[in-house]
N, C-alpha and C positions, 0 to 999 in steps of 0.2 A: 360696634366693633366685634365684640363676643359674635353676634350672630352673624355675623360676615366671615368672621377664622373659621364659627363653626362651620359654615355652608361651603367656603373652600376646602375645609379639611376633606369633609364628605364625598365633596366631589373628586377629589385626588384620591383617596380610599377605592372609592368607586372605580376608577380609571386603572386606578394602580391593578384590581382586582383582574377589571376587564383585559387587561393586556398581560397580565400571567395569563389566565384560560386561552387567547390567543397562542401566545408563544408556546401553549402545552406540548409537549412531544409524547409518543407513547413507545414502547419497546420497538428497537429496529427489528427485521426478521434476520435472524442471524448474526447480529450482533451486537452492543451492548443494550443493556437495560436502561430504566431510567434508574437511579441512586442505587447502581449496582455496587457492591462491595466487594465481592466475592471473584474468582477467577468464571470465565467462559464454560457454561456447562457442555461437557467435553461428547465428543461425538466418536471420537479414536480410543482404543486402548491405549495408544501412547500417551492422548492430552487425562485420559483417565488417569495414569498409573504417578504422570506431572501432579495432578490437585492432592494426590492421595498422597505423595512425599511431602506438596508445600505446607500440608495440616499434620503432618507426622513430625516435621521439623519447626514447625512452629509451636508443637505441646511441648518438642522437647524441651524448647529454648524459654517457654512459658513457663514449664518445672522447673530450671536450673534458673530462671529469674527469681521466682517464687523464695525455692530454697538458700539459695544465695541471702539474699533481703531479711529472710524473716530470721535467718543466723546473726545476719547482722544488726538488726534490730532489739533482735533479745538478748544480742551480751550487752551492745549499749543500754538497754534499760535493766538487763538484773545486775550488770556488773559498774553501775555510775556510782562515780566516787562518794554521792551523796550518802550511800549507803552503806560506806564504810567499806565499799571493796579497793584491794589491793592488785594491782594486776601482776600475772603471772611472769616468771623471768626464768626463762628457760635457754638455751644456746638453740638446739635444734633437735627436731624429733622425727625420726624413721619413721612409726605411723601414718605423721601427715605428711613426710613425702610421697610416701609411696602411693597414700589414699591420693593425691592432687596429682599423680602423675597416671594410676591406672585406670581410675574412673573417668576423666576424658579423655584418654584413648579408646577406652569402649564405647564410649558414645560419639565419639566421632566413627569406625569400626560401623557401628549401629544404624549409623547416616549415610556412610559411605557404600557399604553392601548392595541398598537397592537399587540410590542413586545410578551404581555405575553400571548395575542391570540394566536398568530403564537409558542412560544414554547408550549404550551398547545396542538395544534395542532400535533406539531413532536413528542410530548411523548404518543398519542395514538393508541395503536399500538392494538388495538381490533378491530375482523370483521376481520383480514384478509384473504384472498382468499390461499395465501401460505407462508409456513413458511420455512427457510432457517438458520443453524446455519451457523458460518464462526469463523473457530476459528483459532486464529493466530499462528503459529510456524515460529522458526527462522532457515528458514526467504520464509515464502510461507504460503499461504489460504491452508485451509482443507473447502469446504461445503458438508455438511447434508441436503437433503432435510427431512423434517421432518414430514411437513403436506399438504395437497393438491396434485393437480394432478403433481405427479414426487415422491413421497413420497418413501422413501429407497435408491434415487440415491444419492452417495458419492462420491467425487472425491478428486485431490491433485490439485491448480493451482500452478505453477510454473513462475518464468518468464522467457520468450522466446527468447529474448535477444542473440543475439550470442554474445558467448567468445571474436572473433576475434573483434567485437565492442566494449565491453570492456575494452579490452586490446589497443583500436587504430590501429587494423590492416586493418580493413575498415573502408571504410566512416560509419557512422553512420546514423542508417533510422529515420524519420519522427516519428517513434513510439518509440525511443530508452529510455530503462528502464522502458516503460509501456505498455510492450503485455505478454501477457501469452500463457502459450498454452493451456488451459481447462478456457475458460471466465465463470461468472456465468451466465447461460440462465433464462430470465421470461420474462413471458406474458405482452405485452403491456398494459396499464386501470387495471391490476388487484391490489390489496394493495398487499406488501410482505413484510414479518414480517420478521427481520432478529435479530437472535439471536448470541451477540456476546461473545466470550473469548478466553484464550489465553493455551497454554500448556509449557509452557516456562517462558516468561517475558511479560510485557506492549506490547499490539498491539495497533493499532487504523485502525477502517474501514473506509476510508474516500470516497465520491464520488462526488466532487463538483456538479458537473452538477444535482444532484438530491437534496442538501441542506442536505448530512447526513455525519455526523464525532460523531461515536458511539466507545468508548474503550474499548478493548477488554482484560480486566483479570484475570490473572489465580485463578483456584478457585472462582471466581463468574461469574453468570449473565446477561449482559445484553442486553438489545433489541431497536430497533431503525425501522423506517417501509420507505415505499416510493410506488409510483404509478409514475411509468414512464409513459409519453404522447405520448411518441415518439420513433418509432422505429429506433434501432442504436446501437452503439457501444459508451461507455461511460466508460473514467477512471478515477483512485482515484490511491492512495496510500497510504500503511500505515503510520500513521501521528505521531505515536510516536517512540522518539527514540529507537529501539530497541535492537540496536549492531552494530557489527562489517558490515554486508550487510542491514543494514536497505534502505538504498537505490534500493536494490533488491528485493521491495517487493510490487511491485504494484499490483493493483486492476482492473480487464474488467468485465463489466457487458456486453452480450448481450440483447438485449430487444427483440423482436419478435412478431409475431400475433402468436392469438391463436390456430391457426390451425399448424404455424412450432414449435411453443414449443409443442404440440401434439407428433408433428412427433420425437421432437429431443428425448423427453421422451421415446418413444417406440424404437425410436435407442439404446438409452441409456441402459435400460433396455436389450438388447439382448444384448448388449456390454459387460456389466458385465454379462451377465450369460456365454455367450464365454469363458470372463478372471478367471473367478472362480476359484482360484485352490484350489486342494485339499492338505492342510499339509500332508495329508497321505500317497502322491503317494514320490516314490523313484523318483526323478532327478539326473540326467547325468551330471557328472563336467562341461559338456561344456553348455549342458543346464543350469544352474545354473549362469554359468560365462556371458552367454551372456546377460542375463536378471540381474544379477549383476551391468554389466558394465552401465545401464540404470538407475539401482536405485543409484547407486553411484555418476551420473554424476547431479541428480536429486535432492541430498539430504546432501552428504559429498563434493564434489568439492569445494566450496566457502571456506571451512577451510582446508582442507588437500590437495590440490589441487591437478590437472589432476596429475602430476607426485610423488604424493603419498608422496611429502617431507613435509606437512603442512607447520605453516609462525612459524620460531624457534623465541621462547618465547613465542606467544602464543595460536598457534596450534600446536601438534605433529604429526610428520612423520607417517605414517602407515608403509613406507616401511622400511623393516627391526625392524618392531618394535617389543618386547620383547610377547606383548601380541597378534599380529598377528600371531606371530609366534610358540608361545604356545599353550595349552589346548582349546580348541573349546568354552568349559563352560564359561571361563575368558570372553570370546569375546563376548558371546552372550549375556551374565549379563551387560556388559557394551552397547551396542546395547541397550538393554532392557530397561534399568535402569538408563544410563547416570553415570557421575561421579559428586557427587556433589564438589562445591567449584570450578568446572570447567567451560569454556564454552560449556563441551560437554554433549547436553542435551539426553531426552528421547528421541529416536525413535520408541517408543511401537505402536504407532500408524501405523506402517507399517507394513502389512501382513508376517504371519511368512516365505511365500514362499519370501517375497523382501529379509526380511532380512537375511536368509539361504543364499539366491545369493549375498546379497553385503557384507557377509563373508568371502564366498568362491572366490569371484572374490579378492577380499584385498589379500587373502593368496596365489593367484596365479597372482598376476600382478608386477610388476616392480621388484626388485629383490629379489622378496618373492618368484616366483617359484620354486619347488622341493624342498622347506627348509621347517623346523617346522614341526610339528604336526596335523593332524587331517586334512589336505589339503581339505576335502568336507563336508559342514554343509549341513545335510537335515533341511527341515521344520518342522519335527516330531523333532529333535533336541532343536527347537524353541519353537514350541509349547507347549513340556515338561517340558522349563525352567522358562515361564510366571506366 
């Protein structure tokens, strides 16, 4: 029996061992460490001037803990009754009020001065070199270059993230839940103004390593700026709750010299003029489906998932459902428009050519094939319905 416990123990030891080294992660690039303690080593003179207040307020409060405690400790041990002390009986004394009323005013004084430098500081978001909106959907970044060099480039970040890591069917990488696949690019030394909001519910842009966590909603404006120092890859996520995949919605800045954010602008720009389509031109069911299956997996997966059964109670099915299966119109209005009182929001924001293909792919994927109505949405279909 002894050598039986022993030789199971062994082997679970063993096991145990082998499947930490497995699960090892090692530093993400840009974002946390592994058994990090400490704040994001800071890239901006704002997120610098942040750590340098959080350790300035945390000695203060470490002294006035200290001092506090060890007052109070030493009258209860020199003045316990044991020893024959009597305690003092006084009505009130000028001294100690004035001592308890001046000295935390100064040190509050003492905290306040820098602090309202350094926020003064992050709310001026004038002079900048480029301007960037980021507006939150659930559950992914939209940016607008607005102003400066890149001005008109628009993209969708997504997170990168494979399924099968999700799900646990791989190991999990060093970057898991904070890569995308379109990061946002800017110039190393230049100011970038970034203007935030949301098309849905509450976002938040958050990016430790630069000292910015700006909220992002809907129907209004706002703006928050930063000057990276260093070239790198650097992540955040978004920091309010926003639903069901808030967890799936992080944040990569690339930073860059100024001569590859040049370069990447002039890629960019030829990129989108390649991808331009035209709502007008007729598309081929298969055309459609395959460029479908891309916006789909891109936009709808997280609620109705790959096998088109959504999560019963509180996403629905596509496959087989009443209005995939019906009138084009129905489909496209909801596309468009979302359902209110629902979680399913606007997709207007997507070109009428996505949303024509991730119609048409719905009404031909899982057992919607050859069934229903109207089997191929053109983009003119879309476009006339906006």
């Amino acid at each position: 029996m002894k050598k039986w416990l022993g030789g199971s123990l062994g082997a679970m030891v063993v096991n145990m061992l082998a499947s930490s080294a497995a699960l090892a992660v090692n530093d993400s690039v840009g974002g946390p460490k592994v058994n990090q303690l400490n704040l994001h080593e800071p890239v901006t003179s704002i997120a610098a001037q942040i750590e340098w207040l959080h350790w300035m307020m945390l000695g203060i409060c470490l002294v006035i803990f200290i001092g506090v405690f060890a007052v109070m400790f030493y009258s209860i041990w020199a003045h316990r009754k044991s020893r024959g002390v009597k305690p003092a009986s006084f009505h009130e004394s000028i001294g100690v009020e004035v001592a308890w009323t001046v000295i935390p005013f100064l040190i509050v004084i003492g905290m306040a001065l820098p602090a309202t430098k350094t926020v003064v500081a992050m709310k001026d978001t004038s002079n900048a070199d480029l301007t960037v909106k980021a507006t939150g959907y659930q559950w992914k970044w939209g940016y607008d270059y607005l102003n400066g060099e890149g001005e008109g480039i628009s993209f969708l970040s997504n997170l990168s993230t494979p399924m099968a890591q999700r799900t646990g069917a791989e190991p999990k990488g060093d970057n898991y839940l904070i890569e995308v696949d379109n990061p946002l690019v800017v110039p190393v030394n230049k100011k970038v103004r970034v203007i935030t909001t949301a098309n849905d519910v509450i976002h938040a842009w958050m990016v430790p390593a630069f000292g910015v966590k700006q909220d992002a909603i809907p129907g209004f404006v706002r703006d928050t700026w930063f000057r990276a120092e260093k070239i790198g890859e650097f992540r955040g996520q978004c920091a309010e709750l926003c639903g069901k995949d808030h967890a799936f919605m992080p944040i990569v800045v690339k930073v860059v010299s100024e001569e590859d954010y040049s370069k990447w602008v002039e890629e960019q720009k030829a990129k989108m003029a390649a991808l331009a389509d035209d709502p007008n031109k007729t598309w081929t069911a298969d055309e459609l489906k395959t460029r479908g299956e891309k916006v789909f997996a891109s936009n709808c997966v997280a609620c109705h998932q790959a096998n088109g059964k959504g999560v019963p109670g509180t996403f629905p099915a596509l496959d087989a459902d009443p209005t995939v299966l019906g009138p084009k119109d129905k489909q496209i209005e909801t596309v468009l428009k979302g359902r209110p009182g629902t979680a399913m929001a606007s997709f207007a924001h997507l070109s009428d050519v996505e949303i024509a293909a991730v119609i048409t792919y719905t009404r031909h994927a899982w057992s919607n094939a050859g069934k229903g109505q109207d089997p191929v949405v053109q983009p003119a279909d879309v476009k006339s319905a906006r």
